[in-house]
N, CA, C and O atoms as a GROMACS GRO file, in nm:
protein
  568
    1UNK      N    1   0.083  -0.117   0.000
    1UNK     CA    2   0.000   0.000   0.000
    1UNK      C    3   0.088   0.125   0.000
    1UNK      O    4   0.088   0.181  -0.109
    2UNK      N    5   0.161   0.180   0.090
    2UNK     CA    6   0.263   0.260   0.099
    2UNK      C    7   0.363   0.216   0.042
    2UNK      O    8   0.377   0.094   0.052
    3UNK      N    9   0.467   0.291  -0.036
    3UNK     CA   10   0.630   0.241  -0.006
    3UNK      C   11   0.630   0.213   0.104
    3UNK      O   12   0.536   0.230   0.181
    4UNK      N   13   0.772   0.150   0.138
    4UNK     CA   14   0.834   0.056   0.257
    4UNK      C   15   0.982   0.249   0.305
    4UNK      O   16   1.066   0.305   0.234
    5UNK      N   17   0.948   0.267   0.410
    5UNK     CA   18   1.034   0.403   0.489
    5UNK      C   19   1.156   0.349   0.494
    5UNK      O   20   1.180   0.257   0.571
    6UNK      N   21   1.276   0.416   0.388
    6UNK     CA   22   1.419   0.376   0.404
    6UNK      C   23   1.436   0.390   0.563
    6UNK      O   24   1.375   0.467   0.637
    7UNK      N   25   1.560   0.275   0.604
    7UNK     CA   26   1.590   0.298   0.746
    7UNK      C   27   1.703   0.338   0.747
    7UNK      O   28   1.787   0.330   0.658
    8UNK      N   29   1.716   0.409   0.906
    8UNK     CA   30   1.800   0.554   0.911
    8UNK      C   31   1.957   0.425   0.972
    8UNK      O   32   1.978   0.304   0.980
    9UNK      N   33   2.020   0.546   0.995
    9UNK     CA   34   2.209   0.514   1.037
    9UNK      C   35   2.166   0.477   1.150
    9UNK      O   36   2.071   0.494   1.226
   10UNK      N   37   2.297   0.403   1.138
   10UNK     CA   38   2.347   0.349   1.328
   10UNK      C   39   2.204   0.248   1.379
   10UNK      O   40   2.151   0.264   1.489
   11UNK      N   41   2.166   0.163   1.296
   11UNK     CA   42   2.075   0.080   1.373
   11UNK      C   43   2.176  -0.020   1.487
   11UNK      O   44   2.279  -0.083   1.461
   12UNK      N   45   2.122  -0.010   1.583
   12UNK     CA   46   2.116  -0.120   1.701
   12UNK      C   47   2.114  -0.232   1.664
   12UNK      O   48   2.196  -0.319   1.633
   13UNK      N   49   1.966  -0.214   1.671
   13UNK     CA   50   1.872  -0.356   1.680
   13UNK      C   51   1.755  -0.378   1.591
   13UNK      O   52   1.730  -0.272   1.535
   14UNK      N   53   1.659  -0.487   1.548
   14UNK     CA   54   1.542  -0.406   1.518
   14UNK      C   55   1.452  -0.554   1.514
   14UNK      O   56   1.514  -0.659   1.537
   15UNK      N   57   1.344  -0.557   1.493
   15UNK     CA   58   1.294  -0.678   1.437
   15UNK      C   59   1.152  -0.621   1.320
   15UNK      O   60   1.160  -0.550   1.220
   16UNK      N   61   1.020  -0.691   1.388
   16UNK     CA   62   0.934  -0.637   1.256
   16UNK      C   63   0.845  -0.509   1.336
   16UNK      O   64   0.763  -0.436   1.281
   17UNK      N   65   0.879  -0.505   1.448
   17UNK     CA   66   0.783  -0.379   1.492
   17UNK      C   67   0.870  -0.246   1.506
   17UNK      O   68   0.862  -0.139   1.446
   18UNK      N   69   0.958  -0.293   1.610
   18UNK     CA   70   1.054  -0.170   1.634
   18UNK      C   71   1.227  -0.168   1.541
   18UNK      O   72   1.287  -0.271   1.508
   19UNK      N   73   1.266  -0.057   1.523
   19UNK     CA   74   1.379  -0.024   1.471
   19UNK      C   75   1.437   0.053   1.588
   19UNK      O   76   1.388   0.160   1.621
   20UNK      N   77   1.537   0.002   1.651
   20UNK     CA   78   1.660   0.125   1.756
   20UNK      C   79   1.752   0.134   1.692
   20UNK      O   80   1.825   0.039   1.668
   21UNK      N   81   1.778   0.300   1.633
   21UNK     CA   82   1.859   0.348   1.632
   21UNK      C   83   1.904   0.449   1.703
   21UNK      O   84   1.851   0.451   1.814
   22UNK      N   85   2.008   0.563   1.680
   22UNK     CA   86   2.058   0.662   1.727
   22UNK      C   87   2.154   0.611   1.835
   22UNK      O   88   2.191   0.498   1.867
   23UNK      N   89   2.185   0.760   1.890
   23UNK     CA   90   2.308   0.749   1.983
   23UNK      C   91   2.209   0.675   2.121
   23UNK      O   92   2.087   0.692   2.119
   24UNK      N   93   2.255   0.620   2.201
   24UNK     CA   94   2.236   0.568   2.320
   24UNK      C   95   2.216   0.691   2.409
   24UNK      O   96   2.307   0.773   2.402
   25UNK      N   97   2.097   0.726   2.504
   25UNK     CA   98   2.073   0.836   2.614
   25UNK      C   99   2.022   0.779   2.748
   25UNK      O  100   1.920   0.712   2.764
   26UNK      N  101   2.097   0.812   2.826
   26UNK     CA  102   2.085   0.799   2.946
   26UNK      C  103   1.965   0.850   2.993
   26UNK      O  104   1.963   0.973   2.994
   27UNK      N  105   1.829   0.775   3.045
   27UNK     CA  106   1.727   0.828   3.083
   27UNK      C  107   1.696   0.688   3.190
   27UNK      O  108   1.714   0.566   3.178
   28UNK      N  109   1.629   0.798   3.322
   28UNK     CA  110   1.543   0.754   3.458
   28UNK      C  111   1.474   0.658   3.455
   28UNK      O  112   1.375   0.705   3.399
   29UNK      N  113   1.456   0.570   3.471
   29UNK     CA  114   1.377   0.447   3.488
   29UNK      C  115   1.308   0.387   3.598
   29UNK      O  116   1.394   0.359   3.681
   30UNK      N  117   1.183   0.350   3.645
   30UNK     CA  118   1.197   0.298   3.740
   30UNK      C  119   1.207   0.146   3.770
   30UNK      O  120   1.161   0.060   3.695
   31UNK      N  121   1.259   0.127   3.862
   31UNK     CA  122   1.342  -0.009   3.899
   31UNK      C  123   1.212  -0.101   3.980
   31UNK      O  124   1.209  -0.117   4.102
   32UNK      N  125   1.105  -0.158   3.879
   32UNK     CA  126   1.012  -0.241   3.931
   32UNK      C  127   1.043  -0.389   4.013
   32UNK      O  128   0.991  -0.446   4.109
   33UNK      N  129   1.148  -0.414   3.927
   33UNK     CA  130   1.178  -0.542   3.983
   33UNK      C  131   1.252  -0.538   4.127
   33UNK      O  132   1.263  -0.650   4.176
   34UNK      N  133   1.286  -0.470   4.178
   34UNK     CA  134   1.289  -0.444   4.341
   34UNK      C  135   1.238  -0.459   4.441
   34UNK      O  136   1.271  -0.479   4.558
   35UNK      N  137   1.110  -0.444   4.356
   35UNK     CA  138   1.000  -0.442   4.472
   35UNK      C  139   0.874  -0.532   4.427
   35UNK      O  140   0.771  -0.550   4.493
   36UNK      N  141   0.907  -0.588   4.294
   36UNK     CA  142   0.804  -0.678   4.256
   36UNK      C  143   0.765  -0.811   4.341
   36UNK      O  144   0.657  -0.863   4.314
   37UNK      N  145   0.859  -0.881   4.459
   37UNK     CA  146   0.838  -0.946   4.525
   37UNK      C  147   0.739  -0.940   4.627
   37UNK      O  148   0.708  -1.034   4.700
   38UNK      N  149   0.675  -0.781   4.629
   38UNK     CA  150   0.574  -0.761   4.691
   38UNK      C  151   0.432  -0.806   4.639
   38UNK      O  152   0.349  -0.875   4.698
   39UNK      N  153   0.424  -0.744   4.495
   39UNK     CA  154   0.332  -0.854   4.431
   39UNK      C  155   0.320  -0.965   4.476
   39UNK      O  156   0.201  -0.974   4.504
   40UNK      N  157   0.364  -1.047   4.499
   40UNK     CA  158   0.329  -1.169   4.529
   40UNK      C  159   0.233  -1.170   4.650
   40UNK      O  160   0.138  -1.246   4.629
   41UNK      N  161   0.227  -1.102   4.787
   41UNK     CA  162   0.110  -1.094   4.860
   41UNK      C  163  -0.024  -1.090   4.822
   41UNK      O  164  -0.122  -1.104   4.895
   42UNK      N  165  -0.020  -1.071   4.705
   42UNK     CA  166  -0.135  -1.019   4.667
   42UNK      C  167  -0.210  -1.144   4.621
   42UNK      O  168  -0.196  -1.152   4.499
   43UNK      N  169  -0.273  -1.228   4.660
   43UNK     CA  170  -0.392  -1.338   4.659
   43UNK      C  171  -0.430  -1.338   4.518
   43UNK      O  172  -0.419  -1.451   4.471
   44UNK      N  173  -0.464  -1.265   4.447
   44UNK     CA  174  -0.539  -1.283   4.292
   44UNK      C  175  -0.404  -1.322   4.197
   44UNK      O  176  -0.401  -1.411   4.113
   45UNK      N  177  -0.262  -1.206   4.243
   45UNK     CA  178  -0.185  -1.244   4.165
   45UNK      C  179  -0.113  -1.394   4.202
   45UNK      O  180  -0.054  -1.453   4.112
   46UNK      N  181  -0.119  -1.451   4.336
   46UNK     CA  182  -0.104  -1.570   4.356
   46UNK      C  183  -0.135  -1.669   4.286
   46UNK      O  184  -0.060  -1.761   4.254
   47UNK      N  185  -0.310  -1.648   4.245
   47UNK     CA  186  -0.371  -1.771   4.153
   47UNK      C  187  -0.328  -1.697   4.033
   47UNK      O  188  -0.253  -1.773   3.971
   48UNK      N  189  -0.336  -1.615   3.988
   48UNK     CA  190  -0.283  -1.560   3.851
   48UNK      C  191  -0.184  -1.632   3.775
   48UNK      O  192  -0.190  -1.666   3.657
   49UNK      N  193  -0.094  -1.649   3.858
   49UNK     CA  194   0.016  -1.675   3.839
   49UNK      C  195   0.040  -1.868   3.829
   49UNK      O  196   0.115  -1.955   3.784
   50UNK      N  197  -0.044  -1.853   3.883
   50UNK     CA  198  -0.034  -2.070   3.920
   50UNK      C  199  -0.133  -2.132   3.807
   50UNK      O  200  -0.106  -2.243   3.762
   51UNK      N  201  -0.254  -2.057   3.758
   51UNK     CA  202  -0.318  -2.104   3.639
   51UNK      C  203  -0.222  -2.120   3.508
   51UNK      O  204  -0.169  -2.016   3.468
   52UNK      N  205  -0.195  -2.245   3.436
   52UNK     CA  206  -0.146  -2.183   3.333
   52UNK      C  207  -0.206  -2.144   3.209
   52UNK      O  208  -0.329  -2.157   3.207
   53UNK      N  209  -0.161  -2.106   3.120
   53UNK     CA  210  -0.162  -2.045   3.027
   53UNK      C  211  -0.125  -2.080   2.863
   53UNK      O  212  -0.004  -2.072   2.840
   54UNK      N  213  -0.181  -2.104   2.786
   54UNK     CA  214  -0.088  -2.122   2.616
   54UNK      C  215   0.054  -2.026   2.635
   54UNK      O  216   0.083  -1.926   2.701
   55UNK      N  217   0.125  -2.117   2.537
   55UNK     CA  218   0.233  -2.048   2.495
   55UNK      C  219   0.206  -1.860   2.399
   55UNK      O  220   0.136  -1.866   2.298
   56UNK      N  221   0.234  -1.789   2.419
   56UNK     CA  222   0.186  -1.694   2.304
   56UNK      C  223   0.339  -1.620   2.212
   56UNK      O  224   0.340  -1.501   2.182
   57UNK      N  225   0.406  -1.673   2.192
   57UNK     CA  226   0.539  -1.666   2.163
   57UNK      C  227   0.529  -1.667   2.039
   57UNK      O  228   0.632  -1.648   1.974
   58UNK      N  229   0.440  -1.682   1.990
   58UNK     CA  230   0.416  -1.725   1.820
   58UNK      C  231   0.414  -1.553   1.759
   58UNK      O  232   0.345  -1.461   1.805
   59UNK      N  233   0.509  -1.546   1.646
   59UNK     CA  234   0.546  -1.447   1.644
   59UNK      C  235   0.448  -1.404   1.505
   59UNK      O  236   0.431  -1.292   1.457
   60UNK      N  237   0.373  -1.585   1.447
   60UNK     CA  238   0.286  -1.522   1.297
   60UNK      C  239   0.118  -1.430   1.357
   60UNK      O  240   0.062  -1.350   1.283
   61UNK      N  241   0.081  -1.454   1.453
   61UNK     CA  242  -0.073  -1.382   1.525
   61UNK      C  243   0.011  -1.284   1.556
   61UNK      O  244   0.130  -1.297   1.586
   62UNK      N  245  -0.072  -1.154   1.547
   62UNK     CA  246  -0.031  -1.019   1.604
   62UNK      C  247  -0.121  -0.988   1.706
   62UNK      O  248  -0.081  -0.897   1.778
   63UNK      N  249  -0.228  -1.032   1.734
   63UNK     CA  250  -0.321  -1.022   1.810
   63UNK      C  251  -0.381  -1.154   1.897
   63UNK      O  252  -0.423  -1.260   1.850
   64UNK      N  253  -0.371  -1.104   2.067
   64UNK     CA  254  -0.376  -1.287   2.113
   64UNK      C  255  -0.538  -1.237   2.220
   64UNK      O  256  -0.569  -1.120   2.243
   65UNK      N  257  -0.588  -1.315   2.250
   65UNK     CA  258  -0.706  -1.315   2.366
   65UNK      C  259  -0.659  -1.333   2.469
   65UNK      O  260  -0.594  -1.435   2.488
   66UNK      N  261  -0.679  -1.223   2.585
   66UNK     CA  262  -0.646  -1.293   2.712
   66UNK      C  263  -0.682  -1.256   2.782
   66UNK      O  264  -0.702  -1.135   2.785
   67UNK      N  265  -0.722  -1.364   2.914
   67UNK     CA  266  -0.805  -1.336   3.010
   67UNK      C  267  -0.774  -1.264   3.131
   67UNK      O  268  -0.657  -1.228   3.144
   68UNK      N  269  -0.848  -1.238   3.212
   68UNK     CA  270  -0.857  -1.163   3.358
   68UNK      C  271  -0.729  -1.240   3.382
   68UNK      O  272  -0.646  -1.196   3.303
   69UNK      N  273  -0.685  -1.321   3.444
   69UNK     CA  274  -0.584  -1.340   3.542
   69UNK      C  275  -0.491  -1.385   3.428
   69UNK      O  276  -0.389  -1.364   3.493
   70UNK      N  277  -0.440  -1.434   3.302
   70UNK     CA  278  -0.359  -1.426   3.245
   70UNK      C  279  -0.315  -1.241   3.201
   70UNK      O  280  -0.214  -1.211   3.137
   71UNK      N  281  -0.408  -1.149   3.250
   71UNK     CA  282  -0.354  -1.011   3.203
   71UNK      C  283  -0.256  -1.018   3.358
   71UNK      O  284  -0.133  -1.011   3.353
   72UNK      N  285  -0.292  -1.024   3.421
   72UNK     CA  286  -0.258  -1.014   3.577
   72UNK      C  287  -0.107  -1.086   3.590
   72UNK      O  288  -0.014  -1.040   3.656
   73UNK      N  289  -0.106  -1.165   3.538
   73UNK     CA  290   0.034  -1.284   3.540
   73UNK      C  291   0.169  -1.221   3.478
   73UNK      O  292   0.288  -1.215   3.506
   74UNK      N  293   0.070  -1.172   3.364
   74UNK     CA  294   0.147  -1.092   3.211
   74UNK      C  295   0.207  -0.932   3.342
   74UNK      O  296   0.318  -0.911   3.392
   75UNK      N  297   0.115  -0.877   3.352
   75UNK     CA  298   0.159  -0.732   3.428
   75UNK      C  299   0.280  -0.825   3.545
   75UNK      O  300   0.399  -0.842   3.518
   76UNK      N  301   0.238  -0.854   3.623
   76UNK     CA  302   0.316  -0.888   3.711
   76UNK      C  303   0.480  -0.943   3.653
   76UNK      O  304   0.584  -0.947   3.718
   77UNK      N  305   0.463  -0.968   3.550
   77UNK     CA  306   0.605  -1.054   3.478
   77UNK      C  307   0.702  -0.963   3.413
   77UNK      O  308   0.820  -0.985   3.385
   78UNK      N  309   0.619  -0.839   3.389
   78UNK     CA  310   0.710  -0.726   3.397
   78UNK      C  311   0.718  -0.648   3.470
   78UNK      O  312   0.787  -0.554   3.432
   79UNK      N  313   0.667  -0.640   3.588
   79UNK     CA  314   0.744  -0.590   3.704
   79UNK      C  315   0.847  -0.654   3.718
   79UNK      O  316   0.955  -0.596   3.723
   80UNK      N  317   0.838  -0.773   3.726
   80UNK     CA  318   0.982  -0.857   3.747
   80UNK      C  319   1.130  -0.839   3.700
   80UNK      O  320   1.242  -0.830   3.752
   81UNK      N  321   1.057  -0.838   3.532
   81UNK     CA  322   1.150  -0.816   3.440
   81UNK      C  323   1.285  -0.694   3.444
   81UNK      O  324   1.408  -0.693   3.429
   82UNK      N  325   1.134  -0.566   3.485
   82UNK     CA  326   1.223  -0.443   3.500
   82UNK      C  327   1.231  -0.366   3.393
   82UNK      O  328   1.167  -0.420   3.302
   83UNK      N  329   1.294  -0.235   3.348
   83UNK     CA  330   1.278  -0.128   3.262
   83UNK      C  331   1.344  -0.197   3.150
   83UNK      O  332   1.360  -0.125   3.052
   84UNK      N  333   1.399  -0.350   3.136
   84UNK     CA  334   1.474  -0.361   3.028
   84UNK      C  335   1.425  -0.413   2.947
   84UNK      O  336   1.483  -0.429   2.840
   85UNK      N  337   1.316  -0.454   2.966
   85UNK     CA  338   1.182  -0.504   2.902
   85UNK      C  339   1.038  -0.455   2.894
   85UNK      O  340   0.940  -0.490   2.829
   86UNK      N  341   1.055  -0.387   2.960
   86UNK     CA  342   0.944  -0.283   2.986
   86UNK      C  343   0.943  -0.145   2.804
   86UNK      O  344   0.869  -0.130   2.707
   87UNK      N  345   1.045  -0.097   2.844
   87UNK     CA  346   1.085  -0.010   2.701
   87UNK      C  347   1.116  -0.066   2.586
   87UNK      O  348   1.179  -0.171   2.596
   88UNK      N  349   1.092  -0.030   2.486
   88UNK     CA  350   1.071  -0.131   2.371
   88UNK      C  351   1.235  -0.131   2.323
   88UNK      O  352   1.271  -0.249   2.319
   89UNK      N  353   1.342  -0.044   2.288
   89UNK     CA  354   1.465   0.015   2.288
   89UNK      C  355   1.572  -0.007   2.414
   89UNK      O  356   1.681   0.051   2.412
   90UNK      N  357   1.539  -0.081   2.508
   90UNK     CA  358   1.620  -0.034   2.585
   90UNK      C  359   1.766  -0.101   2.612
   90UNK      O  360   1.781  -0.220   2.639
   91UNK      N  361   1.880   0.001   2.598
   91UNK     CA  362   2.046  -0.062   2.617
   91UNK      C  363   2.011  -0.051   2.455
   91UNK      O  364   2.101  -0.124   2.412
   92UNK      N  365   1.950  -0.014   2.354
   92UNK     CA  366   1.966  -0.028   2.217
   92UNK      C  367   1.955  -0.204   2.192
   92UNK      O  368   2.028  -0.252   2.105
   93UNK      N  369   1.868  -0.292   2.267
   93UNK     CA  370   1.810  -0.340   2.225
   93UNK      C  371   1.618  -0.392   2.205
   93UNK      O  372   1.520  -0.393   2.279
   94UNK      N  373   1.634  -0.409   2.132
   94UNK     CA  374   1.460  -0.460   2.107
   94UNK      C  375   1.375  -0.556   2.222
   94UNK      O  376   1.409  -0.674   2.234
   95UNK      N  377   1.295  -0.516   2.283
   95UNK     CA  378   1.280  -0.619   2.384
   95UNK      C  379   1.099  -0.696   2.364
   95UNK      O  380   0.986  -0.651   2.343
   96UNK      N  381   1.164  -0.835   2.387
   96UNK     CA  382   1.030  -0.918   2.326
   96UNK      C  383   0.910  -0.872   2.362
   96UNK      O  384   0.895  -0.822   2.473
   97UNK      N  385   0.781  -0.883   2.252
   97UNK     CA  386   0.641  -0.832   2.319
   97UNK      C  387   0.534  -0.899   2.388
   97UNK      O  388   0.424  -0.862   2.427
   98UNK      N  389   0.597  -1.011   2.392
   98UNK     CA  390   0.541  -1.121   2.482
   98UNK      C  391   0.648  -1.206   2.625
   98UNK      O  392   0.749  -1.277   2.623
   99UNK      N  393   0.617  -1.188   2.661
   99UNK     CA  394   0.676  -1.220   2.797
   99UNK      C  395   0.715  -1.361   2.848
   99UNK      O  396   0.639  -1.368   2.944
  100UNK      N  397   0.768  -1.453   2.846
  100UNK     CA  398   0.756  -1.586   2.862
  100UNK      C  399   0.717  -1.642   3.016
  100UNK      O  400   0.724  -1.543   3.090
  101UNK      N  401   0.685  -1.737   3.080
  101UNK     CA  402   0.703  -1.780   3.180
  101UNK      C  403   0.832  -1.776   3.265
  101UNK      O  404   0.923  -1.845   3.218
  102UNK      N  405   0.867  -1.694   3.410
  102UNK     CA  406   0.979  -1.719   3.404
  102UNK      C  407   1.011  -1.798   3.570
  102UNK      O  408   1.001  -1.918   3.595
  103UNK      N  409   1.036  -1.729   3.627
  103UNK     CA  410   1.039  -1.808   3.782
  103UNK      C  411   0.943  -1.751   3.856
  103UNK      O  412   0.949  -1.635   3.895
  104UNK      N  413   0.831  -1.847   3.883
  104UNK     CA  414   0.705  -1.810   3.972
  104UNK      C  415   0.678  -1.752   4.055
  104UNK      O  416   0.756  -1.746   4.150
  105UNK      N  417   0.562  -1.685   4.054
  105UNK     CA  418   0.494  -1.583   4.178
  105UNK      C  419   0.474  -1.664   4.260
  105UNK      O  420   0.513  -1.645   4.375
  106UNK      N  421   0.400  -1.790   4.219
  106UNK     CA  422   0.287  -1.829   4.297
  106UNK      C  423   0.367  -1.918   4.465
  106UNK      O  424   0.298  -1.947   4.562
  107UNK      N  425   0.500  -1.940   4.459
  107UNK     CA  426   0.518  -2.010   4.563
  107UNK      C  427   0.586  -1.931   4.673
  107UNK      O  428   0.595  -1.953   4.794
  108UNK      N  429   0.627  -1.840   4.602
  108UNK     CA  430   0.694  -1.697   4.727
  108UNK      C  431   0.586  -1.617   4.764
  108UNK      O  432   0.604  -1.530   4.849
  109UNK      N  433   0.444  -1.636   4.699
  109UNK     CA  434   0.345  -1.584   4.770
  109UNK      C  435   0.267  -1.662   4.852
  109UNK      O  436   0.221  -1.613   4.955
  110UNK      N  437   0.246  -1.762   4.825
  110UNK     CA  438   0.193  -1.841   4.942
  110UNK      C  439   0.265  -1.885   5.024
  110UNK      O  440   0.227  -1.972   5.104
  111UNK      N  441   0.399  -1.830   5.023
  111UNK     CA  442   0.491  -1.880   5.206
  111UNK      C  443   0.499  -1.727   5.203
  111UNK      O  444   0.549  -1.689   5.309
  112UNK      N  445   0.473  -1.641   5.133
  112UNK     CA  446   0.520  -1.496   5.258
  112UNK      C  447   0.328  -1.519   5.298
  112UNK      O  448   0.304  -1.519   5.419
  113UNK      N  449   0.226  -1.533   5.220
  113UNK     CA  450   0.110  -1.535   5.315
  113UNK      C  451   0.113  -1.651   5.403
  113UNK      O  452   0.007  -1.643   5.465
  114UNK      N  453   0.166  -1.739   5.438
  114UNK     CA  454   0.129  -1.833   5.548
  114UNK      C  455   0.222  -1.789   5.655
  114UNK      O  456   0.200  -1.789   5.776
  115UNK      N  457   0.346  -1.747   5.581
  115UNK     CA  458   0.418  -1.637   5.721
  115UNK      C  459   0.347  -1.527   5.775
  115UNK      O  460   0.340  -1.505   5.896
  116UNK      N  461   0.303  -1.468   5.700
  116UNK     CA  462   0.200  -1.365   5.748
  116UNK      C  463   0.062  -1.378   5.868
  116UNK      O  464   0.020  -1.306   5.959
  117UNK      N  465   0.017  -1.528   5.799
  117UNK     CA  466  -0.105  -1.629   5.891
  117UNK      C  467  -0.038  -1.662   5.991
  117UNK      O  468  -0.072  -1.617   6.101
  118UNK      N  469   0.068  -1.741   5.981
  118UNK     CA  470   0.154  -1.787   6.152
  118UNK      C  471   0.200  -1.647   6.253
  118UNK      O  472   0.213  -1.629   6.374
  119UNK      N  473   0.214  -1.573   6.146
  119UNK     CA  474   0.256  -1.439   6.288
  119UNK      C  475   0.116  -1.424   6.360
  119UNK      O  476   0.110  -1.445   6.482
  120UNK      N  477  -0.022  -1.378   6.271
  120UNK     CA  478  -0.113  -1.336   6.315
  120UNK      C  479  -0.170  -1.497   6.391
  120UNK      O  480  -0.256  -1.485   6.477
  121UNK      N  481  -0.141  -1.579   6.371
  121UNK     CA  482  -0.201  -1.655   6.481
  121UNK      C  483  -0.159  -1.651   6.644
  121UNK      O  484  -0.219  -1.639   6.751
  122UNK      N  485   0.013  -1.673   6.586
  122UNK     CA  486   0.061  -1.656   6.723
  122UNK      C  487   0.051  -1.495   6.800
  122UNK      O  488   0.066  -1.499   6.922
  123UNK      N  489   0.032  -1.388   6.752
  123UNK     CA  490  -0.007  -1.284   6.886
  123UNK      C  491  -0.124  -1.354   6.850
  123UNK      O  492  -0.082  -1.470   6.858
  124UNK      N  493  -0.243  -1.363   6.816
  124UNK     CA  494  -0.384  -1.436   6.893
  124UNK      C  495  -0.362  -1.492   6.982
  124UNK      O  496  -0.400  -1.429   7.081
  125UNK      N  497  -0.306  -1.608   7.011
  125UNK     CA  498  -0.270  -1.728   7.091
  125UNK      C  499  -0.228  -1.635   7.227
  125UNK      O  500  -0.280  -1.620   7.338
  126UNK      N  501  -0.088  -1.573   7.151
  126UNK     CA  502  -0.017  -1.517   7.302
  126UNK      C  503  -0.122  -1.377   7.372
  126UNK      O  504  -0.094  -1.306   7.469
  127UNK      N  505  -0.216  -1.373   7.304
  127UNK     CA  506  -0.320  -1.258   7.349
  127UNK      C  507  -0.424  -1.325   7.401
  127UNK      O  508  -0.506  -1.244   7.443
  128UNK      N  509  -0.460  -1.442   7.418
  128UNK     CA  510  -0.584  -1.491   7.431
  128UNK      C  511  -0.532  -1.585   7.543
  128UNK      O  512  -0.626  -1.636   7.604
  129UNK      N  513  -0.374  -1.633   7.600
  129UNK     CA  514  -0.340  -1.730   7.662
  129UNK      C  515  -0.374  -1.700   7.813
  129UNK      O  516  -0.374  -1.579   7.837
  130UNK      N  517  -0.392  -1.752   7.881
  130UNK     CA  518  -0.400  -1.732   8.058
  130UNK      C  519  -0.268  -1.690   8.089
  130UNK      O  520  -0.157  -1.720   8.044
  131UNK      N  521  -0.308  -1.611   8.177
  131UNK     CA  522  -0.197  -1.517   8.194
  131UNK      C  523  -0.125  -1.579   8.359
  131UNK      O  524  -0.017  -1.556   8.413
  132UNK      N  525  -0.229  -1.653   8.394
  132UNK     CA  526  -0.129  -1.770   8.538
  132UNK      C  527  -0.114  -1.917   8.468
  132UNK      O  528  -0.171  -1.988   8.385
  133UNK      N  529   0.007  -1.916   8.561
  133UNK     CA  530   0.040  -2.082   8.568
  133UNK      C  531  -0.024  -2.116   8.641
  133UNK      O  532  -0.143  -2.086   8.629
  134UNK      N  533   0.019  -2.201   8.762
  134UNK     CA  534  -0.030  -2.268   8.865
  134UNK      C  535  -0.073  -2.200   8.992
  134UNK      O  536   0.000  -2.146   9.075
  135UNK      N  537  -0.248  -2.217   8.996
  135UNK     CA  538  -0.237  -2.104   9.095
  135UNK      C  539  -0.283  -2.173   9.249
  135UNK      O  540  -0.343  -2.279   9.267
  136UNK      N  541  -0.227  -2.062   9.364
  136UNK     CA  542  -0.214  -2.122   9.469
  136UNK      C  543  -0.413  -2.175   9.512
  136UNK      O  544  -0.510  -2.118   9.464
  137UNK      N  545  -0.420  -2.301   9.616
  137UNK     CA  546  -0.527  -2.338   9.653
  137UNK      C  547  -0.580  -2.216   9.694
  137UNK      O  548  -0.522  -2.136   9.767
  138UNK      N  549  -0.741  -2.196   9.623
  138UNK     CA  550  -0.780  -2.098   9.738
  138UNK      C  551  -0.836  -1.977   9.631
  138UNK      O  552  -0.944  -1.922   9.648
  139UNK      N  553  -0.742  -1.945   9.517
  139UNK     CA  554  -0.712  -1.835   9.419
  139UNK      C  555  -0.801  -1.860   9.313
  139UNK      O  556  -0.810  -1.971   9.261
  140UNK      N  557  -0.880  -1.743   9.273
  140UNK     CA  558  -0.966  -1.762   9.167
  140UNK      C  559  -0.953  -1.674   9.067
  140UNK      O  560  -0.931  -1.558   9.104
  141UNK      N  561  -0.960  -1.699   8.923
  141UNK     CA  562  -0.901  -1.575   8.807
  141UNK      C  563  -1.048  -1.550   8.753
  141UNK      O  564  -1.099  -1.632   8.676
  142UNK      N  565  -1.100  -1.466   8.785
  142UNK     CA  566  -1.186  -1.379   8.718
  142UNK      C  567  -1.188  -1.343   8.596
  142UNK      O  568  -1.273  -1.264   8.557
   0.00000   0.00000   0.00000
């Protein structure tokens, strides 16, 4: 339909969506994967993450269906990832638009929530325990 847009100097990288070129610039990022281990508390992204999913790696569909907690799995996997996958250019290279499976949410979230359940049981316990040992004949705890 159009001509095909000559491509410019100094390419990087490129594949069929993006072209990086130019000089390399130092720009702010934020550093998700730092703190993406917090995600994992989060109960929905727990099962999110443990359902699986088709492969979507297939590079001939440009367009894939996906559901409530496979969007959830997908977001969460680039928090992980971090700004180097997040930006389509970044370090002057191309970074994939599909995300693969990589090392799971789902089991560092269900031991930081059952750590979370064992703390809150035990102050219950130590809040709810009798507060005497053995008490002398005679002595009554109200």
């Amino acid at each position: 339909m159009y001509p095909p847009q000559p491509l410019p100097g100094e390419i990087t990288d490129q594949n069929d969506e993006y072209v990086c070129y130019g000089p390399l610039i130092e720009q702010r990022a934020a550093r998700s994967e730092r703190v993406a281990w917090m995600l994992a508390m989060n109960p929905f992204v727990v099962v999110a993450d443990a359902i699986p999913y088709p492969d979507r790696t297939d590079t001939t569909q440009d367009y894939y269906s996906t559901g409530f907690f496979e969007s959830i799995s997908h977001g969460a996997r680039y928090a992980q990832a971090g700004p180097e996958v997040t930006y389509p250019c970044a370090n002057g290279k191309v970074s994939p638009k599909y995300l693969e499976k990589q090392t799971p949410f789902w089991p560092l979230g269900l031991g930081l929530q059952l750590l979370v359940t064992a703390g809150i049981l035990a102050l219950g316990w130590r809040a709810l325990r009798t507060p005497a040992g053995k008490l002398p004949r005679g002595t009554r705890v109200a």
